[in-house]
C-alpha positions as CSV (number, residue, x, y, z in Angstrom):
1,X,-13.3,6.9,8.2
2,X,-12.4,5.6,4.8
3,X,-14.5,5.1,1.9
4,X,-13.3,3.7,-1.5
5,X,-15.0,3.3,-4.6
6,X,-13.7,0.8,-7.4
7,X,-13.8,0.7,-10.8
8,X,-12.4,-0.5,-14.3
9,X,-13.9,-3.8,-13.9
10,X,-15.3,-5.7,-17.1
11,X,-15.4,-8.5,-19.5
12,X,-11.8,-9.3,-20.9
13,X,-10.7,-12.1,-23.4
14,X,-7.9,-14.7,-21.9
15,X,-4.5,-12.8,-22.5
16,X,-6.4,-9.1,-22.7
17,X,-5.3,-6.4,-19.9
18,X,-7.2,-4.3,-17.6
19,X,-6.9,-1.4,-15.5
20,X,-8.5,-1.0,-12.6
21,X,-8.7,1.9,-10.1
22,X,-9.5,2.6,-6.5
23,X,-10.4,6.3,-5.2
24,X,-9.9,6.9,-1.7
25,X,-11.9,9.5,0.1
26,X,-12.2,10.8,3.7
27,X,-9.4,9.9,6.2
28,X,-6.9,10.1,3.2
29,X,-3.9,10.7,5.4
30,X,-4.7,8.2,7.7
31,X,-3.9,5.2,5.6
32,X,-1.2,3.2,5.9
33,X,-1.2,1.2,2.7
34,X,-3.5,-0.3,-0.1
35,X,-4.2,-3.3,-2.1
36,X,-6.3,-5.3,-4.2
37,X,-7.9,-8.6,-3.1
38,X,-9.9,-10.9,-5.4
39,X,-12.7,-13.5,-4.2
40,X,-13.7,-16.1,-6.8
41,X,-16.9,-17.7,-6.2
42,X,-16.7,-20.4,-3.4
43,X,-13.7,-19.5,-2.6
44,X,-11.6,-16.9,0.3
45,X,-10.5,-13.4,-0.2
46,X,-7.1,-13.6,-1.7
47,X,-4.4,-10.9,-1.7
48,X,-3.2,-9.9,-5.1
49,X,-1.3,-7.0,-4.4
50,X,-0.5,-4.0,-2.0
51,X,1.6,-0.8,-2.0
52,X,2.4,0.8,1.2
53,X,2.6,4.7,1.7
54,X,6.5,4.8,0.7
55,X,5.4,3.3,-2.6
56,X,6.8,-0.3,-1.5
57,X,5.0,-3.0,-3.3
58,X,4.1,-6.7,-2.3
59,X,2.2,-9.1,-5.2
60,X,1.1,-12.6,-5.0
61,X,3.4,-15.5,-7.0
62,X,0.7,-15.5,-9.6
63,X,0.9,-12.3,-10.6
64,X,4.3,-11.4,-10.2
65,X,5.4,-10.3,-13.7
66,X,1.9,-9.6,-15.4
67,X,-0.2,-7.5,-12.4
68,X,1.5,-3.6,-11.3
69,X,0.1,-2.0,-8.2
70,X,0.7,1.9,-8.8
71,X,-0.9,5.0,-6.9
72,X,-1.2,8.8,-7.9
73,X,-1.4,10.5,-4.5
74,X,-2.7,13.9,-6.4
75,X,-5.8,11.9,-7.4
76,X,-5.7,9.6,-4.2
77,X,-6.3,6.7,-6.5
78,X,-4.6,3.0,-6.8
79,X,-4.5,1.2,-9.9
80,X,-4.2,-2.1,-10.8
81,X,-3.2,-2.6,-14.2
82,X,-3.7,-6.4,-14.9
83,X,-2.1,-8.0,-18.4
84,X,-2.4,-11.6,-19.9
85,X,-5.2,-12.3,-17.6
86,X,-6.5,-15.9,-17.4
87,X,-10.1,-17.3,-17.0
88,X,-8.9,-18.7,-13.2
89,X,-8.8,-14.8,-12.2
90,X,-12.7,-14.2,-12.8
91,X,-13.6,-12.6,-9.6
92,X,-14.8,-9.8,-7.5
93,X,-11.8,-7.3,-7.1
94,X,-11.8,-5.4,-4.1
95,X,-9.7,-2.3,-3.0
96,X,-8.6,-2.6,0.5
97,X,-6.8,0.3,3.1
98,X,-5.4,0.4,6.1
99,X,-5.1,2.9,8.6
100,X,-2.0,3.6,10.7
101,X,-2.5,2.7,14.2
102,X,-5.3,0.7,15.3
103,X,-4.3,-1.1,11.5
104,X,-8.2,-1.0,10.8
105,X,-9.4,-2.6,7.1
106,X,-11.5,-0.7,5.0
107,X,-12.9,-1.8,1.7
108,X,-15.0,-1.2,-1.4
109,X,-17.9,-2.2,-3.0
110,X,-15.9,-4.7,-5.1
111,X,-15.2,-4.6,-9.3
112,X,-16.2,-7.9,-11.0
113,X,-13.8,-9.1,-13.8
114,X,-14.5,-11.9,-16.2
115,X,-11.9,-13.2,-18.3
116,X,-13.8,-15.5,-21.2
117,X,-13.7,-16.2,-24.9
């Protein structure tokens, strides 16, 4: 089992930057590799970003250049440090892990992030 707890989440101007961060707990070791997934209301689950266990990283076209997925295994947290965000990227943020093997999914609670004037 893996739980993870999000955080960092807020209310951010159009261009501002946040940082959010993930803390993984319980079956550290048995994870494979984390991300961050943002819903929008009405809309799917969308990948924004992931990092695998080797520190490889993978981000969507959108955010290529202005998101960066990093990890500090001492603290067994995953950040997201988001910059010049825009108003289309209000959503839920969720963290996201999964385990080596069976490849099972495990998520958090979710982070909402508004980005308004």
């Amino acid at each position: 089992q893996v739980q993870l707890v999000e955080s960092g989440g807020g209310l951010v101007q159009p261009g501002g930057s946040l940082r959010l961060s993930c803390v993984a707990a319980g079956s550290i070791g048995s994870i494979r590799a984390m991300g961050w997934y943002s819903q929008a209301p009405g809309k799917q689950r969308e990948l924004v970003a992931t990092i695998t266990g080797g520190g490889s990283t993978n981000y969507a076209d959108s955010v290529k250049g202005r998101f960066t997925i990093s990890r500090d295994k001492a603290k067994n947290t995953v950040y997201l440090q988001m910059n010049s965000l825009k108003p289309e990227e209000t959503a839920v943020y969720y963290c996201n892990a999964i385990v080596k093997g069976n490849l099972k999914d495990y998520w958090g609670q979710g982070t909402q992030v508004t980005v308004s004037s």
